[in-house]
N, C-alpha and C positions, 0 to 999 in steps of 0.2 A: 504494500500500500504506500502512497505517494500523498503525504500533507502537504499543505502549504501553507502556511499560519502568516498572518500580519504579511506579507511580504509590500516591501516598496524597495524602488532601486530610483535611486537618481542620478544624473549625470553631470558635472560640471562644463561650461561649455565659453565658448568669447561672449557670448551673451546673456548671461546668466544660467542657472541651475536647472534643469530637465526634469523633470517629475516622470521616468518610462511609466515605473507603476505603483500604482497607491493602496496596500494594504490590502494585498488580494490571498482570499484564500479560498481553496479547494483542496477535495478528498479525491483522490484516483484510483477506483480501488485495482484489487490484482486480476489482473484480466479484461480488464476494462480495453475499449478502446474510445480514446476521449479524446474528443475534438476543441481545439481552442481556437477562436475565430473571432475577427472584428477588423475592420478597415486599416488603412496603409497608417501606421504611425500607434498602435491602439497597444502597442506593447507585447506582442506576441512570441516573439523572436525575444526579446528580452525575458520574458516568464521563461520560454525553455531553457533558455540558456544558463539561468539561474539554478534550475533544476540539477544538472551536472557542475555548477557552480564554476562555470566556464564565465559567470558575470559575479562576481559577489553581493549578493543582496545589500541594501544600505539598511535595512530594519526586515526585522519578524526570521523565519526559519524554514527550512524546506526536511522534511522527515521520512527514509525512506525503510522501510520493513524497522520503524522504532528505531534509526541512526539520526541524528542532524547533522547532516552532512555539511554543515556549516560549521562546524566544529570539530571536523574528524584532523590527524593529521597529514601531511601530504603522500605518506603511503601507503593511511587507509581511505584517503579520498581517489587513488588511483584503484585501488584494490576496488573499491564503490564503481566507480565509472567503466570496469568491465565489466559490469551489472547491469550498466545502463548506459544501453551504446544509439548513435545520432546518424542519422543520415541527414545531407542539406539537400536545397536543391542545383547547389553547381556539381552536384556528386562527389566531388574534392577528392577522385582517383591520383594514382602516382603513374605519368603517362608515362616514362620510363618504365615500367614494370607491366609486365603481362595479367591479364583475369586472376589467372592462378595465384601470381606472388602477390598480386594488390590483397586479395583475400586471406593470401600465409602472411601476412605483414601483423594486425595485431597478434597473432600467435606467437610471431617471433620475439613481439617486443616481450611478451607474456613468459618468454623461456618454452614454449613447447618445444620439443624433437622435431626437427623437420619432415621425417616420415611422418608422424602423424598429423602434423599441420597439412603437408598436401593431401593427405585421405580429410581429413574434413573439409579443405577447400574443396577438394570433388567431389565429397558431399552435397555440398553446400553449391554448387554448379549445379547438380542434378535438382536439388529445392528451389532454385529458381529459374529454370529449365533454360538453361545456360550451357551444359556438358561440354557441347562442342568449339566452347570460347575458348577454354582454358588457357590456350597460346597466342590470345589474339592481345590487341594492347587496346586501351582505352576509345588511341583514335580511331578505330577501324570499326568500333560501336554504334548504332544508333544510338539517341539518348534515352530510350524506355531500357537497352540492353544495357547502358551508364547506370541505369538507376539498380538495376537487376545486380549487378554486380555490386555496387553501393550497398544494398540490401545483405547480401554473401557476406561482405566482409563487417558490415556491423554484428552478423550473426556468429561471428567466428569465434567469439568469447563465450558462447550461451548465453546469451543477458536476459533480464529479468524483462526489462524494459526496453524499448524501442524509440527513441525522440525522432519526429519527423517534420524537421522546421522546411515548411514550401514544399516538401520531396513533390510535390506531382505539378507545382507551379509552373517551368519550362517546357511541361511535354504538351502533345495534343490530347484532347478527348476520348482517345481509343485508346493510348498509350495511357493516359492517365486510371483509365477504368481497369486494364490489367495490372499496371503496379497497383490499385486500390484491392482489386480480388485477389492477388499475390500477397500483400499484406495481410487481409481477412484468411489468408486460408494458413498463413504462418501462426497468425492469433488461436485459430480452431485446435492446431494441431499440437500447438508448443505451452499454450494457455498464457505466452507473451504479453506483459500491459503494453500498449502501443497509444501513445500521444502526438497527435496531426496537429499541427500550426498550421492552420491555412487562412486564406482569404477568400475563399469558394466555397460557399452553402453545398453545392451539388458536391464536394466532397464529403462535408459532416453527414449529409443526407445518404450518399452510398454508404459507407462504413462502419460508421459511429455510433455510439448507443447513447453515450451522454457527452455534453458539450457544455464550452463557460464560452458567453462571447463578453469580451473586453472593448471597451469604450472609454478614451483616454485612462490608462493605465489601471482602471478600474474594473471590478465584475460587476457588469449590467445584469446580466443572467445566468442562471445554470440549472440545468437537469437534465432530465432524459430527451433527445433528440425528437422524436414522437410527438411529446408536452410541448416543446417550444414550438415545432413546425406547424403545431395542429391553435394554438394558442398563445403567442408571442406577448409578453406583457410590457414588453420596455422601448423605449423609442426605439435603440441601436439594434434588440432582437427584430422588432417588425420591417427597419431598411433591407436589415441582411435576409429574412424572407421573405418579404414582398417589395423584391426592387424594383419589378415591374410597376407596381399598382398607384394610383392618381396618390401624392401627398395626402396627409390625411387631415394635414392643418389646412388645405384648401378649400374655402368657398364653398357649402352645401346648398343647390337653389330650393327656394322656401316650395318649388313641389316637389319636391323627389328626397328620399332620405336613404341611404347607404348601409350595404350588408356586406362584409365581407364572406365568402364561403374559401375555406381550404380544406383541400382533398389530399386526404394522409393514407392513402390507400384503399381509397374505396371501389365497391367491383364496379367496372364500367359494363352499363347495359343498353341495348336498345333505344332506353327512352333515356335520356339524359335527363338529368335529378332538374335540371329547372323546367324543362318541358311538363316534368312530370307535375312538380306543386302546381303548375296553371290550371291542367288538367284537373286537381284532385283537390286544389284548395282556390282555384279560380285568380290565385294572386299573379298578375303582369309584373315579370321581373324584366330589364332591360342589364344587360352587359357593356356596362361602362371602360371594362378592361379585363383581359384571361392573361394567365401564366401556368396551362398547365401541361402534363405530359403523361403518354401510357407506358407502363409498364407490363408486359404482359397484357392481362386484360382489370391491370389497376390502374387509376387514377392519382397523380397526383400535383399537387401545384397548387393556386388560389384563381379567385376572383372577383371582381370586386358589382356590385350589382345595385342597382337603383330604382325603387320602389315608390309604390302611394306614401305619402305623408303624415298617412294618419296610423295614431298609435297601434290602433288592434291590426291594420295589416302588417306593420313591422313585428310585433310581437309574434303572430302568426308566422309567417315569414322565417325569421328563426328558429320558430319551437320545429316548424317541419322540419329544416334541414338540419337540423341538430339530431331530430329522429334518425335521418340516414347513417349506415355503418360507415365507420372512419370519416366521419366529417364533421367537422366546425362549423359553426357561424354566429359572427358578433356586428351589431352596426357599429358604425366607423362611425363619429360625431366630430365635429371640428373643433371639439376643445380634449378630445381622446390623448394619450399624454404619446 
């Protein structure tokens, strides 16, 4: 397990003192895979980095399996750190050195026998279906095969813990979705904690089970990915999942009043769920804005939809779509926070 108590880091700087993060804390438990997320500057990269104490915190403690590793000394903070190993997103291979050696390198530094450092790097090739790289060098990679390999040699220690500051930031969409089911299936199988820095909903939402989004160096939110996606209480959680949808401090016209629906998985059918309330509750909803997507034959994403004005059709309005499996719905008011 992974605490994080009181934590704040500040920076000194030519223009006065940097506040990265103010007193944040979170529980990560073991096995978890927990996403940390929140826009360019929100301190994200600075919480990981703290984590392996690769930043030293300026106040509070970071506690891992009951150690504060803020306090260990620098042999058992190394001894710590091959417990809990990083991947970035420049991969930070050694392009002088082959797949194989980049992967026997923590080994070495660790004192293993090089015999058995190369059976676990070819291990560790075959778990990320890499085998046939072994003698190729960095440059001769794609960057999803960069990261594949990145993955190998963080895993070369066993580590408890997996830090992934941006790892799928650089890649495309298809590359990015394999290193995310490559990492899910290393979690499945090793019971690995794995913690994602990212700045991309659509990754918390592939992989993640519970998430903290940060909002100037603070935690706006936290819990389980499902809860927030489905019910976002905070400004910064509702940007980051509804970046599509009209502001919500915008101008409401005095006819029409505001629902948001989001679809956290619900089965898509024939009649789609708004076709269906007109049908069954006679209420005219108009679609002011979609953001959603199927999956299989699930739905998910939001909406945002615009109604009569008067109270019992809003109320009404909700209570149905509330009824629907896996679906929200809250009206958006223009003083909503």
């Amino acid at each position: 397990m992974i605490e994080i108590r009181n934590l704040s880091k500040s920076f000194s700087t030519a223009d006065g003192v940097v506040d990265a993060l103010r007193d944040v804390s979170l529980t990560i438990r073991d096995g978890d895979i927990y996403g940390i997320i929140g826009m360019s500057g929100a301190g994200k990269s600075t919480l990981v980095r703290c984590i392996n104490m690769l930043e030293r915190p300026t106040d509070g403690s970071v506690v891992i399996n009951n150690q504060d590793v803020g306090k260990l000394s620098p042999s058992e903070l190394r001894k710590v750190r091959r417990s809990v190993s990083m991947i970035f997103q420049g991969f930070n291979l050694l392009m002088q050195r082959t797949c194989l050696k980049n992967i026997c390198f923590p080994m070495e530094l660790a004192g293993v026998k090089k015999a058995d450092a190369v059976k676990r790097a070819k291990e560790l090739l075959e778990i990320v279906g890499l085998p046939n790289k072994a003698n190729a060098y960095p440059a001769q990679l794609s960057g999803g095969q960069k990261q594949r390999i990145a993955i190998a040699r963080a895993l070369a220690s066993n580590p408890k813990v997996l830090l992934c500051d941006e790892a799928t930031s650089a890649l495309d969409p298809q590359t990015t979705h394999s290193i995310l089911e490559l990492i899910r299936e290393i979690n499945e199988k090793t019971g690995i904690t794995v913690v994602i820095i990212t700045h991309q909903m659509s990754v918390v939402e592939e992989i993640c089970n519970r998430v903290a989004i940060l909002d100037d160096g603070r935690v706006a939110e936290e819990g389980e990915v499902s809860a927030i996606f489905s019910h976002p209480k905070s400004s910064a959680a509702r940007k980051l999942v509804f970046p599509d949808s009209e502001p919500v401090g915008q101008a409401v016209s005095p006819d029409e009043r505001r629902i948001r629906v989001v679809f956290n998985g619900a089965v898509a059918t024939n009649a789609p769920l708004i076709t269906r309330m007109a049908i069954d509750t006679q209420i005219v909803a108009n679609i002011l804005s979609a953001s959603t997507k199927c999956i299989g034959n699930k739905m998910y994403g939001n909406m945002l939809l615009g109604v009569s004005p008067d109270d019992a059709t809003v109320q009404a309005a909700v209570d149905y779509l509330r009824g629907a499996e896996d679906v929200w719905a809250e009206e958006v008011t223009q003083d909503a926070e």
